[in-house]
C-alpha atoms as one frame of an Amber mdcrd trajectory, in Angstrom:
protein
 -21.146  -7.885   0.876 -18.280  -7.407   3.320 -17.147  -4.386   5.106 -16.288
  -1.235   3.416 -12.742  -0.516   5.018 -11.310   2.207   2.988 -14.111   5.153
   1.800 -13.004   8.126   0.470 -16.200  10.433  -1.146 -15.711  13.490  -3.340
 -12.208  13.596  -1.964 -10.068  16.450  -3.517  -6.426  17.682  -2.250  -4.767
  20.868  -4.083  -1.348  22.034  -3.427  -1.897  25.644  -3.952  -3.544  26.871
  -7.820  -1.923  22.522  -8.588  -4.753  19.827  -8.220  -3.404  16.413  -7.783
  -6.929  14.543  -6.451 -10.021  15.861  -7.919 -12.985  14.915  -6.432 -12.931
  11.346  -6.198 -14.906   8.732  -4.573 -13.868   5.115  -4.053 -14.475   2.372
  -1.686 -12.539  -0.711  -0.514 -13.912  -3.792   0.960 -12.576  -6.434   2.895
 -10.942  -9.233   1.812  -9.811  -7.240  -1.280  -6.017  -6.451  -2.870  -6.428
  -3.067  -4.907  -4.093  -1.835  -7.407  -3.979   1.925  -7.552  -2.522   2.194
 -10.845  -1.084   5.582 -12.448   2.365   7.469 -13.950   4.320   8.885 -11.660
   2.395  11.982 -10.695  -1.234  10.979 -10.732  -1.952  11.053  -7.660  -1.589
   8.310  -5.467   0.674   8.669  -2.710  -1.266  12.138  -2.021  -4.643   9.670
  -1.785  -2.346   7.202   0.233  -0.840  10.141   2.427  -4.620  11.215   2.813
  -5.774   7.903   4.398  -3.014   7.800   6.566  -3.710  10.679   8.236  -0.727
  12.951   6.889  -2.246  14.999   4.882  -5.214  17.212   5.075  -8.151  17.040
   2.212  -9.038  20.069   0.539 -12.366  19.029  -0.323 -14.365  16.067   0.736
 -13.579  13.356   3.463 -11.979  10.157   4.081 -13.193   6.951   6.042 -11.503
   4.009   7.439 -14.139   1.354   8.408 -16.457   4.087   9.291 -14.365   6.241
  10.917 -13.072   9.662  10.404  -9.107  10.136  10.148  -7.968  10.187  13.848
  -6.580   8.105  16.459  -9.362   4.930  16.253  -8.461   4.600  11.711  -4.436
   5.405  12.510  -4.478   2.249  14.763  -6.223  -0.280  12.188  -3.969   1.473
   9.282  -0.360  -0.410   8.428   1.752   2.229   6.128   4.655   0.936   4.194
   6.109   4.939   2.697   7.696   4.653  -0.779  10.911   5.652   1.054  13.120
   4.298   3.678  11.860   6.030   7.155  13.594   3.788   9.783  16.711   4.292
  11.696  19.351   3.663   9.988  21.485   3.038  13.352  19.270   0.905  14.857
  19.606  -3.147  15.444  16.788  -5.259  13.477  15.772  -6.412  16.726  15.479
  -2.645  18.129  13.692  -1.953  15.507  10.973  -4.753  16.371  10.846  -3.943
  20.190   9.705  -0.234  18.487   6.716  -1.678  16.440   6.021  -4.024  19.545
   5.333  -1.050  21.716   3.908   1.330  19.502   1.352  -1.040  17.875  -1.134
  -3.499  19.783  -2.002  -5.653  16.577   2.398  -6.208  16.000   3.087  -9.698
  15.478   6.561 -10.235  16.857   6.822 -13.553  16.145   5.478 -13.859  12.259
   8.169 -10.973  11.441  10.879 -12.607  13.461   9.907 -15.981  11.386  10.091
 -14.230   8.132  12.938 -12.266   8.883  14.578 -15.480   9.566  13.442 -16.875
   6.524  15.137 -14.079   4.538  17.643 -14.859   6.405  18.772 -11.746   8.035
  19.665 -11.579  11.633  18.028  -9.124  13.899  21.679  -7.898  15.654  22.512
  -6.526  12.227  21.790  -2.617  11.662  19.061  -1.285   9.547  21.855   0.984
   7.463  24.054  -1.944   6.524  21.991  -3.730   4.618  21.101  -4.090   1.048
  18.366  -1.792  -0.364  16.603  -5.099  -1.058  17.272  -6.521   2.730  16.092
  -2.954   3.762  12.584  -3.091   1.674  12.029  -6.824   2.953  12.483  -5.783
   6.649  10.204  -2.755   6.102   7.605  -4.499   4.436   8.087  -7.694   6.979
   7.337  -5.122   9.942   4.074  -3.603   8.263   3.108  -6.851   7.251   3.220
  -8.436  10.336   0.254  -5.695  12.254  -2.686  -7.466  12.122  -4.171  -4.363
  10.447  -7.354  -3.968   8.980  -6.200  -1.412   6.088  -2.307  -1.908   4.576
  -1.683   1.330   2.647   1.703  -0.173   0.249   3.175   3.109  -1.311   5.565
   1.548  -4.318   6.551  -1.475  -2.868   8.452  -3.269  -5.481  10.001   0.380
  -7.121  13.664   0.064  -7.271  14.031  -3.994  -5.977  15.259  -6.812  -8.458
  13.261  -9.313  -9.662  13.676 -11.713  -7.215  12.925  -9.306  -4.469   9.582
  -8.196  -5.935   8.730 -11.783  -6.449   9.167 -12.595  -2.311   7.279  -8.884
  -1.463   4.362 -10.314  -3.744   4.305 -13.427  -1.615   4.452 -11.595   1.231
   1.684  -9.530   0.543  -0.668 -12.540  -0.441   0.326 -14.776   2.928   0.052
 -12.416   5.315  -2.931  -9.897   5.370  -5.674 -10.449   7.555  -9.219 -11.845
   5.794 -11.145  -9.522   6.707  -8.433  -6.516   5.575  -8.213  -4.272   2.613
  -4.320  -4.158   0.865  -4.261  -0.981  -1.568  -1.242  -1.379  -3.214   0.309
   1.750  -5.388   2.773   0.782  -8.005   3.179   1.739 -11.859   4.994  -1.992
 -12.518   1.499  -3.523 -13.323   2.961  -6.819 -14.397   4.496  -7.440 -11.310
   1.399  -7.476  -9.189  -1.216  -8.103 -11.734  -1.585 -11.480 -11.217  -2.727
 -10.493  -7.186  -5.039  -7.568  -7.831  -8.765  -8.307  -6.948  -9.800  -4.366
  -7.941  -7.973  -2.352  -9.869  -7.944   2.220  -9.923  -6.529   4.074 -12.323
  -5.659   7.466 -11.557  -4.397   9.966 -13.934  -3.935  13.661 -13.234  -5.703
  13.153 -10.222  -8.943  11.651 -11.454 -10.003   7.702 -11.289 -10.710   6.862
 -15.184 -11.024   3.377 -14.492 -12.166   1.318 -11.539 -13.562  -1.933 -10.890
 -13.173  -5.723 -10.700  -9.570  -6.826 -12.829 -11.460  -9.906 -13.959 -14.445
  -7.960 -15.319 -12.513  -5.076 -16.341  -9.918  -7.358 -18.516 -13.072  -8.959
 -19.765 -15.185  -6.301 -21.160 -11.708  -4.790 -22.716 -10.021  -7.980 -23.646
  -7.024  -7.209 -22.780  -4.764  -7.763 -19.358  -4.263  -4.840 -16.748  -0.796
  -3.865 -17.716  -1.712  -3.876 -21.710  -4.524  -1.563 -20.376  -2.160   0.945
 -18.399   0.641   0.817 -21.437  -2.512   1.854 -23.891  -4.230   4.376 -21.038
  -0.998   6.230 -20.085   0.986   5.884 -23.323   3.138   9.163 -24.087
């Protein structure tokens, strides 16, 4: 059995009289790509926020290979937001100087390689580039820690096709063995074909969890057909 990296038990986080995690319990091992699966609303970027230290639980408590939330997890955790958080007037290669001082396990020279693959030039600024050439370079720079938790908040929301297809690669060529990838996304078809473990959340409650190839053999039917029949209006 490997390494439980990501543990989160009877976790609950309320905003307020609003719920959005209800007393949940999970646990991610290593070696693993999870799809945390759910409508807008459900609850996942609160769970993600939760393991990245940003948020507070109400109820409960999160671990990250053993650890409670504080400065030993924050250092093994890689955290791609589902918004753009980088400076928008600083060069590419400013920009990877930053991650090279502020985290030990940065890879300079696997995101310089892929940024060159893309194709992009590191004296270019973050703000002039596509919205596509923006989500490569952020997902390049959080793929490129050699982490042992990557916490992927909607990483193909809002990217063409062809752009989700090369953030799916990336995902798949560069996490570490012995990491955990929880990746949150409501475009099931996209990533299905990755996912080792799947969660669904809905109104801040896992309804379903477990292997994908178990799960879509007991219900004979794929992941996404699954989350179009769970979540249906």
């Amino acid at each position: 059995m490997s390494e439980v990296i990501l543990e989160c038990r009877n976790l609950s986080k309320r905003y307020g009289k609003q719920t959005a995690l209800d007393n949940i319990t999970i646990n991610l091992e290593g070696g693993r790509i999870v799809g945390l699966l759910g409508p807008n609303g459900s609850g996942k970027t609160t769970l993600i926020k939760l393991a990245n230290g940003l948020l507070q639980p109400s109820g409960g408590e999160v671990l990250i290979c053993g650890k409670k939330i504080g400065v030993e997890s924050k250092a093994v955790v890689s955290y791609l937001p589902d918004r753009f958080v980088l400076n928008g007037g600083m060069r590419i290669t400013e920009i990877l100087s930053f991650f090279a001082d502020f985290y030990a396990d940065f890879r300079r020279d696997i995101a310089a390689a892929m940024l060159a693959n893309l194709g992009i030039s590191q004296g270019k600024r973050f703000k002039t580039l596509s919205k596509g050439n923006r989500e490569k370079v952020q997902l390049t720079l959080v793929m490129a820690r050699k982490a042992r938790l990557y916490l992927l908040d909607e990483p193909i929301g809002g990217v063409d096709p062809a752009a989700r297809d090369y953030i799916v690669n990336t995902i798949i060529n560069n996490y570490s063995e012995d990491a955990a990838v929880l990746i949150s996304t409501h475009l099931i078809q996209d990533v299905e074909q990755i996912l080792d473990d799947i969660i669904f959340l809905k109104e801040g409650a896992v309804i379903l969890q477990g292997h994908a190839d178990d799960i879509r053999k007991e219900k004979g039917a794929s992941i996404d057909t699954l989350f179009r029949e769970v979540f249906k209006c």
